[in-house]
C-alpha positions, 0 to 999 in steps of 0.5 A: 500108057495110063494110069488111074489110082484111088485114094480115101478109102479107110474105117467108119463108122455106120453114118459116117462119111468117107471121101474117095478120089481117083486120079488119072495120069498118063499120056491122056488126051482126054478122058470120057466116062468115069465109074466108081465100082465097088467088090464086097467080099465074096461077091462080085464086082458091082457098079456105084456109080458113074459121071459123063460128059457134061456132069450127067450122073448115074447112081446105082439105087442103093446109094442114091441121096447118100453118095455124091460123084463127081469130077476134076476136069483141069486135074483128070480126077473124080470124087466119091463123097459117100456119107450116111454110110452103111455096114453093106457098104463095106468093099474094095471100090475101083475107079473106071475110066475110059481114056484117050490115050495114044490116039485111041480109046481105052478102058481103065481100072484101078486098084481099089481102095478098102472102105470098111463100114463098121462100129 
């Protein structure tokens, strides 16, 4: 079994900056993509931004040149350095990993940790 768990999250300010870190344990063999996902209320789910193999990174448009991603290799973690944050930014963000564990691949989410954007 695995296990991923985020941390970080919390209040700011508009133009305020706040830095997430997901944490996978487990019996993990190795680790491949690993995704930041965000949930505002009322809406859905909706990707941030992603990190893969050989640091090859993905945001999605509305945090690009503000939101920094990136990864642990020898700890199994990753990091969301948000800053320049905004008021729409404000939601429940999940860590996304698929993990080698057991001799098989599986897909993880974690359980989200609050950001709230607000003056």
């Amino acid at each position: 079994q695995a296990h991923l768990a985020e941390s970080g999250g919390g209040l700011a300010q508009p133009g305020g900056s706040l830095r997430l870190s997901c944490q996978a344990s487990g019996n993990i063999f190795g680790i491949g993509i690993m995704a930041w996902y965000r949930q505002a209320p009322g809406k859905e789910r909706e990707f941030v931004a992603n990190i893969k193999s050989g640091n090859i990174v993905n945001y999605t448009d509305s945090v690009k040149g503000r939101f920094i991603i990136s990864r642990e290799y020898d700890k199994h973690a990753m990091n969301l350095q948000m800053s320049r944050l905004k008021a729409e930014g404000t939601a429940v963000y999940h860590c996304f990993a698929g993990l080698l564990v057991g001799g098989s691949w599986y897909y993880y989410w974690g359980q989200g940790t609050q950001v709230t954007v607000a003056s």
